[in-house]
C-alpha positions as CSV (number, residue, x, y, z in Angstrom):
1,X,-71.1,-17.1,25.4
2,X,-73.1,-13.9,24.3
3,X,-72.9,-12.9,20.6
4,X,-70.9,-9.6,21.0
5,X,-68.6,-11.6,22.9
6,X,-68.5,-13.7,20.1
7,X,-68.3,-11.2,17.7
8,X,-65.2,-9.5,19.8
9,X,-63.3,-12.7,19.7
10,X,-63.8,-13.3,16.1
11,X,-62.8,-9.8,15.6
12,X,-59.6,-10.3,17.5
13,X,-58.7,-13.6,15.9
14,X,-58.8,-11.8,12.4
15,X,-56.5,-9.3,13.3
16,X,-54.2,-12.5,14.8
17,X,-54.4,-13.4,11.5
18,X,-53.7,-11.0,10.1
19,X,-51.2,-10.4,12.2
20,X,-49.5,-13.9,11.6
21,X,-49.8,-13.7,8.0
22,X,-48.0,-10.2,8.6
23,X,-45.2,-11.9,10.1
24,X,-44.9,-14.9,8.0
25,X,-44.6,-12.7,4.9
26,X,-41.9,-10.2,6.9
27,X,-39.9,-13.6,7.3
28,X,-40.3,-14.9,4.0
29,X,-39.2,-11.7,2.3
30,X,-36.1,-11.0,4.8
31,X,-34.8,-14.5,3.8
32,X,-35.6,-13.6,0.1
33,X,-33.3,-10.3,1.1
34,X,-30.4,-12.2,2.0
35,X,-30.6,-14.9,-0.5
36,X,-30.5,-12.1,-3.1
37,X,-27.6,-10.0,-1.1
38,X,-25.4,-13.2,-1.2
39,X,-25.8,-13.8,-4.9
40,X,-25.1,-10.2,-5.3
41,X,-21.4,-8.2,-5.5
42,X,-22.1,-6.2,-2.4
43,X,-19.5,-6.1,0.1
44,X,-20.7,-8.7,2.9
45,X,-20.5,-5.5,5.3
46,X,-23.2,-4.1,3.7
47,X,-25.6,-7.1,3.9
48,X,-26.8,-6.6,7.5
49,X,-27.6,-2.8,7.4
50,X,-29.9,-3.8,4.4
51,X,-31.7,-6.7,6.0
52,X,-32.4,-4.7,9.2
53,X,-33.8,-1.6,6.9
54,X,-36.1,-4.1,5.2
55,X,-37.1,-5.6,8.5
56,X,-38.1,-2.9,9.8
57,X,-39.6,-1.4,7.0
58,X,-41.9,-4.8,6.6
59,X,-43.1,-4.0,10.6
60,X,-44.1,-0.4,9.9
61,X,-45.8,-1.8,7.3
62,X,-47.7,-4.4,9.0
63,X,-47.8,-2.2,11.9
64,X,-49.8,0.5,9.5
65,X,-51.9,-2.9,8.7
66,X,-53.2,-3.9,11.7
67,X,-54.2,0.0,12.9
68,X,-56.3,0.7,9.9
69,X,-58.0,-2.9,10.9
70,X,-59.0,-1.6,14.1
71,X,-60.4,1.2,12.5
72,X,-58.1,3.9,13.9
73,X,-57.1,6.6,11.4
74,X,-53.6,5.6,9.9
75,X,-52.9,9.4,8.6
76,X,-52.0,11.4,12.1
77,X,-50.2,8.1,12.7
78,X,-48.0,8.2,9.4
79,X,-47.7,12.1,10.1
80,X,-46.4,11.2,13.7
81,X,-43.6,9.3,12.3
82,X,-43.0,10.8,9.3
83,X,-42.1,14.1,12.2
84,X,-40.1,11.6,14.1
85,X,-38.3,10.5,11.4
86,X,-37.6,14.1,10.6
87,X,-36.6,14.9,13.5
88,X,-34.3,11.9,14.5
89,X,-32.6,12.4,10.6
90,X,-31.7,16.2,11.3
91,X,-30.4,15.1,15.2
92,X,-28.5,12.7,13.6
93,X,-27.3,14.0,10.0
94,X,-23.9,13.4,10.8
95,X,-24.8,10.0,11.2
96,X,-26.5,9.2,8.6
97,X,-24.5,11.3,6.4
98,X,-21.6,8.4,7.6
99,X,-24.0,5.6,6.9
100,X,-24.6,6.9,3.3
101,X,-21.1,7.3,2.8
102,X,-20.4,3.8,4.0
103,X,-23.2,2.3,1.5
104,X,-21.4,4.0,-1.4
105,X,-18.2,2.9,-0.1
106,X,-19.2,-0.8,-0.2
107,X,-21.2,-0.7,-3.2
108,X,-18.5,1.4,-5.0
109,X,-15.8,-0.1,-4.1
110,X,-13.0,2.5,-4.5
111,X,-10.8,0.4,-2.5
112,X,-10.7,-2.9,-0.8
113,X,-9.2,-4.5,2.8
114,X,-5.7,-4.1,2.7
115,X,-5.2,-1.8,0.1
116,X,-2.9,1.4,0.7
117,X,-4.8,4.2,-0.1
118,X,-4.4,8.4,0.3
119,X,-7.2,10.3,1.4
120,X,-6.0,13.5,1.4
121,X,-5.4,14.1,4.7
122,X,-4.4,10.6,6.0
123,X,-2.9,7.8,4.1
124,X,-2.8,4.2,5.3
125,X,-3.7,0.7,4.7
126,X,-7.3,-0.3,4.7
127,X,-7.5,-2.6,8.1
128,X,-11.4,-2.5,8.4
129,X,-14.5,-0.6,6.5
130,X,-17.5,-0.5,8.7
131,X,-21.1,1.7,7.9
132,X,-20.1,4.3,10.0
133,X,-16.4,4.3,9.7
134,X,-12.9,3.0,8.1
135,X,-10.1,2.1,9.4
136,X,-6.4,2.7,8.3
137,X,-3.4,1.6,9.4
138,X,-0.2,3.6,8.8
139,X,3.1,2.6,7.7
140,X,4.5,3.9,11.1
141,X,2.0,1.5,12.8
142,X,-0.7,4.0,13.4
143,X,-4.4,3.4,13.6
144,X,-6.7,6.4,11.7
145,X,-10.4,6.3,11.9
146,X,-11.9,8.1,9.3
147,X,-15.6,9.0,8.8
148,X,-17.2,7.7,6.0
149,X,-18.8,10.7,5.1
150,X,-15.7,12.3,5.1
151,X,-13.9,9.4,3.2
152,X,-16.5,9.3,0.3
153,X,-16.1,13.2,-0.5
154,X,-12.7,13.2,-0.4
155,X,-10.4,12.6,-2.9
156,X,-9.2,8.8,-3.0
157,X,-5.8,7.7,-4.4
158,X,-5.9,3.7,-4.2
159,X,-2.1,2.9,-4.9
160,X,-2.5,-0.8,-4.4
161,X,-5.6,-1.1,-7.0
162,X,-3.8,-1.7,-10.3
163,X,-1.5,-4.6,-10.6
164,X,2.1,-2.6,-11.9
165,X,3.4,0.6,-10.7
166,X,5.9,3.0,-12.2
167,X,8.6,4.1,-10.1
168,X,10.3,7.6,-10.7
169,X,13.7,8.7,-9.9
170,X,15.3,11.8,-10.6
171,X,18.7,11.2,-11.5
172,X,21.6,14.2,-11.8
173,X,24.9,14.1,-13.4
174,X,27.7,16.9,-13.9
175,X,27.8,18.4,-17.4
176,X,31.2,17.3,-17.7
177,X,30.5,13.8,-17.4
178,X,29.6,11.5,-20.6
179,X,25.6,11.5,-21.0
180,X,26.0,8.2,-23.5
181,X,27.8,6.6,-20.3
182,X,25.3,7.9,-17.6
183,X,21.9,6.9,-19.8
184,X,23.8,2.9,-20.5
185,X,24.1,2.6,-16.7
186,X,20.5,3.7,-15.9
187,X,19.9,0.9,-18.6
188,X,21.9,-2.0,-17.1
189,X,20.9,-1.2,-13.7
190,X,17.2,-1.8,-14.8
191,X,18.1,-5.0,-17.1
192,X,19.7,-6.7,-14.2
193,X,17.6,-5.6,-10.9
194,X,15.3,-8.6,-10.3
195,X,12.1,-6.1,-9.4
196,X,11.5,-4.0,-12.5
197,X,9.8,-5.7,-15.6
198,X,10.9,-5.5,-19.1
199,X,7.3,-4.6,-20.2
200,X,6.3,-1.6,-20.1
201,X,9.8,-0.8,-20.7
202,X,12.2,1.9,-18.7
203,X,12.2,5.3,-19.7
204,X,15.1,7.3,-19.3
205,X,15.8,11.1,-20.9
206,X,17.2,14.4,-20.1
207,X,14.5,16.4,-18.2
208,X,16.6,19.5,-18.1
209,X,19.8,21.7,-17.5
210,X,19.7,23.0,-14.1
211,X,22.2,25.3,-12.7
212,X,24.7,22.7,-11.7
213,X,23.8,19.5,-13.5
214,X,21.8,17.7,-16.3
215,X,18.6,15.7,-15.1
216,X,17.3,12.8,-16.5
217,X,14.1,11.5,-15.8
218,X,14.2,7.8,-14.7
219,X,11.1,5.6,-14.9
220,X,11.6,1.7,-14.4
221,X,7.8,-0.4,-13.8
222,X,7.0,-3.1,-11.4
223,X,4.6,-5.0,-9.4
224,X,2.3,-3.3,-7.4
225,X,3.9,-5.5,-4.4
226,X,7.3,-4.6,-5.3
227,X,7.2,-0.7,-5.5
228,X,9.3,-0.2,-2.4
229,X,12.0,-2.6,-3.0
230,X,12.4,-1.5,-6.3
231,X,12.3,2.3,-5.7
232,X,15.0,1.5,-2.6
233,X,17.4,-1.0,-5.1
234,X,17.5,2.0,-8.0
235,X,18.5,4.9,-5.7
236,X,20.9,3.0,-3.5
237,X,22.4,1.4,-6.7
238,X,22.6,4.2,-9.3
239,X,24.8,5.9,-7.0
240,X,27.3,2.7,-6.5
241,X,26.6,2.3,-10.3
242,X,27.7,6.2,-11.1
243,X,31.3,6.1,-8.7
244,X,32.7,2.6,-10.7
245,X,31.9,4.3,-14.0
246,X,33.6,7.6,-12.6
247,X,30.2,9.5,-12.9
248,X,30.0,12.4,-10.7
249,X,26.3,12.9,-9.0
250,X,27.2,17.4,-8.3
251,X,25.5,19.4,-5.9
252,X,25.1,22.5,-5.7
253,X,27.5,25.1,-6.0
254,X,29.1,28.5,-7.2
255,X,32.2,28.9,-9.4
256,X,33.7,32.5,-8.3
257,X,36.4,33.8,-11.0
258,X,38.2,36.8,-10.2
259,X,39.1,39.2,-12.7
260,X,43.0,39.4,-13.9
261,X,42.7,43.7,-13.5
262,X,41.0,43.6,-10.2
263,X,43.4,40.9,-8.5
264,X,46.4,43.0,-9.6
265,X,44.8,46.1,-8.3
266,X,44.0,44.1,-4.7
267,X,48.0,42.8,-5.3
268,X,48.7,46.8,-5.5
269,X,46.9,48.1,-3.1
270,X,48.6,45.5,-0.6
């Protein structure tokens, strides 16, 4: 065996090397990635976008490595893809834009799986959050897929995040009914429905004088879970509640008098 030849393999068995080393350290940190994502409060979602960025972040690397071994100038290379990187992030801005939006989702953690939130636009409950998307569910059974990038700009109401909920009803009664009457039922219907809590307590008072009745505000808390049933119980029972008390719930309506002169006049004329 000739000495160049030599020479060429021991020059190729370094760059194996290096090349193996390379590798081995890629592995080790990847591993090191995920033992540190599972320790950490990301959502598990998450953990897989981040170990394939590092991935492949540890082969450019190595990549870059093992060119500048062989002697070949790295810059045009790092230029070359820096201008593919350029151009595949303005192609696919929307994309990313998405992917962004879904790392801030996960991280953040406005809402969670399950939860009922309002976006704005669309309201549902959260049935999946992926990078690029999330997935709502309706209460009519529909299924929404939302852009992330959309979703994280948007302004998020998460109705299920807190643990009570405060439900409000708008309760009328005629001004010639008995307002110390009207305000005790709103209280005994709250003491004795098995949804609403006794702390924070229920709120009740006159709102104001409208054109055919007197309002009163009507604010009785529960569990989160319990909203519905709650909100349902108050409005289907106030008005049972109202008619055994003799309450009158008016509409509205016009009261037209007729003045004394002009109905004798109309009597005259006929």
């Amino acid at each position: 065996m000739s000495e160049k030849t030599m020479d060429l393999l021991i020059y190729l068995g370094k760059a194996a090397l290096i090349f193996v080393i390379g590798f081995i350290i890629s592995l080790i940190l990847v591993h090191l990635t995920k033992k540190a994502l599972k320790k950490s409060k990301l959502d598990p979602s998450v953990h897989t976008f981040i170990v394939n960025v590092v991935r492949v972040i540890l082969w450019v690397v190595l990549l870059v490595v093992l060119i500048s071994y062989f002697g070949i100038p790295t810059a045009p290379f790092v230029t070359v893809l820096g201008a593919c990187g350029a151009a595949i992030a303005l192609a696919l801005k929307d994309s990313l834009a998405n992917v962004a939006g879904g790392i801030l989702i996960l991280i953040t953690h406005p809402f969670d799986k399950g939860d009922f939130v309002d976006l704005g636009s669309v309201a549902g409950f959260v049935e999946k959050i992926d990078i690029l998307t999330t997935t709502l569910r309706t209460r009519d059974n529909r299924i929404i897929t939302a852009p992330n990038g959309k979703v994280n700009t948007s302004m998020i109401t998460n109705w299920d995040r807190a643990d009570v909920r405060r439900v409000d009803c708008t309760i009328s009664v005629s001004y010639d009914d008995d307002l110390s009457v009207a305000r005790k039922v709103q209280e005994d219907l709250a003491a004795e429905c098995p949804y609403a809590l006794e702390t924070p307590p229920p709120f009740i008072g006159v709102r104001e004088h409208s054109d055919s009745s007197i309002v009163f505000d009507y604010f009785v808390w529960c569990k989160t879970e319990n909203y519905w049933d709650l909100k349902y119980y108050l409005e289907e029972n106030i008005t049972l509640k109202f008619k055994e008390k003799g309450i009158t719930i008016p509409y509205p309506q016009i009261d037209v008098h007729i003045d004394k002169e002009v109905k004798e006049r109309r009597n005259d004329n006929e």
